[in-house]
N, C-alpha and C positions, 0 to 999 in steps of 0.2 A: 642968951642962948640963940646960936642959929637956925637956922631953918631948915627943915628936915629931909627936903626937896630943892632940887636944881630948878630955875625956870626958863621958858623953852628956850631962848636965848642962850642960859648958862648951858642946856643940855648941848644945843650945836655948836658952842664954843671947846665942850670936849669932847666932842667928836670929831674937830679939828685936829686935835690931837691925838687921840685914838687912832685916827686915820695915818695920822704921821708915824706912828709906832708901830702900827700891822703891817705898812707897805716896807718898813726896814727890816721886818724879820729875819730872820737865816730860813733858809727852805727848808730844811731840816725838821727846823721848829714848827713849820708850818703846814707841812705836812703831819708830823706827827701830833701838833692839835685838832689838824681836822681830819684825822684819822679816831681821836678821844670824843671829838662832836658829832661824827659820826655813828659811833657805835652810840651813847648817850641816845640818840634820836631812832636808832634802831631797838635797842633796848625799849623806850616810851612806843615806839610803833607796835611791837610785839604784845607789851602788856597789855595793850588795848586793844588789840585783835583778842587775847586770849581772853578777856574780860567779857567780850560783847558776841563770844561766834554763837552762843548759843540761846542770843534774845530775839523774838520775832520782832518786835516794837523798832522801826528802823530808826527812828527820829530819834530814840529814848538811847536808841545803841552808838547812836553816831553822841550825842549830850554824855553819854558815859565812856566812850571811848576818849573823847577830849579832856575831862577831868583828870585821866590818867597819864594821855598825850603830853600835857605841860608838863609831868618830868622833865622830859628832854631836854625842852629849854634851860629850865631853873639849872640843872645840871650845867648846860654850857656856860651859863653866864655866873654862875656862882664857883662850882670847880674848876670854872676852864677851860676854854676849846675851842677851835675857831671853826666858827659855822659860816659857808658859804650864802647862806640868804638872810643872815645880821648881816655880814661884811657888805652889801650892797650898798650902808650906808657911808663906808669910806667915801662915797661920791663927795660928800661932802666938803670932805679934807681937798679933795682935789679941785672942787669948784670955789673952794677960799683960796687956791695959789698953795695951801701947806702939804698937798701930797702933789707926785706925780701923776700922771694917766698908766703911765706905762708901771709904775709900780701896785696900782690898783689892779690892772690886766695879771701881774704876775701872784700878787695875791689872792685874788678869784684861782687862777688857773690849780695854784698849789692846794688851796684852802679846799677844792670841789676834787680834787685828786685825794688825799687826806679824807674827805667827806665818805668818795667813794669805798674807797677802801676799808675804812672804819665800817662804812652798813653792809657790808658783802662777808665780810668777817663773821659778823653777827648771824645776818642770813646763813651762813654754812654752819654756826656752830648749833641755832636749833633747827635747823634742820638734821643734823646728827645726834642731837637731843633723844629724842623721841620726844618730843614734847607735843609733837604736831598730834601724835595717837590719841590727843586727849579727845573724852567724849565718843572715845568710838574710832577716830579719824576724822570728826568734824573739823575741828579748830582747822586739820589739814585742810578739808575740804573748803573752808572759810578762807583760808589762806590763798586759796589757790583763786577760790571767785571774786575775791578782791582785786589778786592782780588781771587776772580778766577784764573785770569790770575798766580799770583804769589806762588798758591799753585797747581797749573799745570804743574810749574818747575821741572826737573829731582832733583834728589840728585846732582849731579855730577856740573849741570847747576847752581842751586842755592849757592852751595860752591862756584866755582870760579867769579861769578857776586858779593860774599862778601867776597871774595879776593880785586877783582880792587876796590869797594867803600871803604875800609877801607884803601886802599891805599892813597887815596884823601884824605881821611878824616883828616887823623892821616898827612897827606903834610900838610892841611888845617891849623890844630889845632899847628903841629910844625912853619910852617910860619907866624901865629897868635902868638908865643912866644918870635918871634924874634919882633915881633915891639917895639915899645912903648910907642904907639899913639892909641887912641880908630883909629882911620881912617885907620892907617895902619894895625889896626888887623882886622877891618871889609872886607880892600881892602883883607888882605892874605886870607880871608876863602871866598870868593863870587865865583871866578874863579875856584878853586880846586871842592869845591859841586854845583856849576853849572855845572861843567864837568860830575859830578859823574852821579845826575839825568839827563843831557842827554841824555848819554850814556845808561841810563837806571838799572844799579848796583843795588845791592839791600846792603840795611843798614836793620839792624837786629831791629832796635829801631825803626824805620819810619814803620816799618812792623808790630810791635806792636799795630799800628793805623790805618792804611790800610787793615789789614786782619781782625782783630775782629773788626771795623767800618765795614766792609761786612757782615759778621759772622752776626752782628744786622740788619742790613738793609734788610737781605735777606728772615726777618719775616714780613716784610712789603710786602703784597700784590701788590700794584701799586709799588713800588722799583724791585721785585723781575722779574714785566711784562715789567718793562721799560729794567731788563738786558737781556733779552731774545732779546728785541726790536735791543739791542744792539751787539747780536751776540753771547751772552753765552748758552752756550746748559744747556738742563734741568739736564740733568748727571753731567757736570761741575758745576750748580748751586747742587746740592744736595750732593755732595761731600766736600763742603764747610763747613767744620764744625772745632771745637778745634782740632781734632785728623788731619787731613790735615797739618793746622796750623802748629803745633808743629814738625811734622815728614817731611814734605815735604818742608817748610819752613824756621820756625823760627831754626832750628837746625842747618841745611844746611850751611845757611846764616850767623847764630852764629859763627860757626865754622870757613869761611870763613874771614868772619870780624876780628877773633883772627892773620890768618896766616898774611893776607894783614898789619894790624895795627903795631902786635906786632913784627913780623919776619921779613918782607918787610922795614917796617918804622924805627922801635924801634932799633931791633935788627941791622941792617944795620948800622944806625949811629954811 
């Protein structure tokens, strides 16, 4: 009987190959996986906002938001999908000579266009929900202090919080290769992004749904009085807009996600 686990060698020997099989996709496909891993990681962000908007206990809110959080993952890696901050570990492929550079550039680029697209999907359709009304308008009001809270963040603060998350993640996504049992790949990724949310990290793709679900929410009249209820000042709500987003955040965070996944993780092995 063999063995029931890859070891680490065997695991960076298929990611060798991995890496050789994502950078030849069709764009097609590539998009429309990371348009699937997208929404999956949008979907996991949501249930775990709705779970925790109404717990004072922040430590116990953020440790129950993450139990739920690993959805996402198990979802990308068991149904399907290509997730721009796994793929970081294509470095791999390319530092063995078995991928290109320039075809790793073109699978980030497609994989995080797909990514985007999937979590903004997701954000417009609860926000046409009504789901946000839950609790009064809270969960809205939660929705919206969240993405507050995250485009609040320094430049500085935001890189290295998507330093440590993509460090987990890409642990996550490697310890998920070595199984090879759907159980033990569920078991490899629940610990590693339990840990990450937390600790609180930020992932650049779960942000894709949390900031622009806020960005919406914060045109809702009763969403926008329940964030103030909730502690968000009127300048922190009005500062909340794409340009935020993008410079104070999603960039940052990007960024961070690259060094943690590809350099820390990838490169390392």
């Amino acid at each position: 009987m063999g063995k029931a686990f890859l070891s680490p060698p065997e695991i960076a020997e298929e990611f060798i190959e991995t890496g050789a099989k994502k950078t030849s996709c069709s764009a097609r496909s590539l998009v429309i996986l990371g348009m699937l891993a997208g929404a999956f990681i949008a979907l996991a962000s949501q249930g775990s906002n709705y779970a925790i908007h109404d717990m004072e206990s922040v430590g116990l809110a953020k440790a129950v938001a993450g139990t739920l959080f690993t959805t996402g993952l198990m979802l990308v890696i068991v149904a399907g999908g290509e997730l721009f901050t796994g793929n970081c570990l294509i470095v791999i492929s390319c530092l063995s000579g078995r991928s290109r550079w320039s075809g790793l550039l073109r699978n980030w680029l497609l994989v995080y266009l797909g990514n985007f697209i999937g979590s903004l999907l997701i954000a417009f359709f609860i926000n046409r929900s009504g789901q946000l009304n839950a609790s009064g308008g809270a969960l809205g009001g939660f929705t919206i202090k969240l993405a507050v809270y995250k485009t609040g963040l320094s430049f500085e603060n935001a890189f290295v919080l998507g330093i440590l998350c993509n460090l987990l993640v890409c642990l996550a996504v490697w310890m998920a290769a070595g199984a090879k049992d759907i159980a033990g790949k569920l078991l490899a990724v629940f610990f590693p992004v339990w840990l990450f949310v937390t600790s609180g990290f930020e992932h650049s793709i779960a942000n894709m749904y949390y900031i622009p679900a806020g960005i919406l929410a914060k045109r809702n009249p009763l969403w926008a009085a329940e964030a103030l209820k909730l502690g968000v000042t009127q300048e922190g709500l009005d500062a909340l807009c794409v340009g935020s987003f993008l410079t104070k955040n999603l960039i940052p965070v990007t960024l961070g996600n690259i060094v943690g996944g590809a350099l820390l993780v990838g490169a390392a092995y």
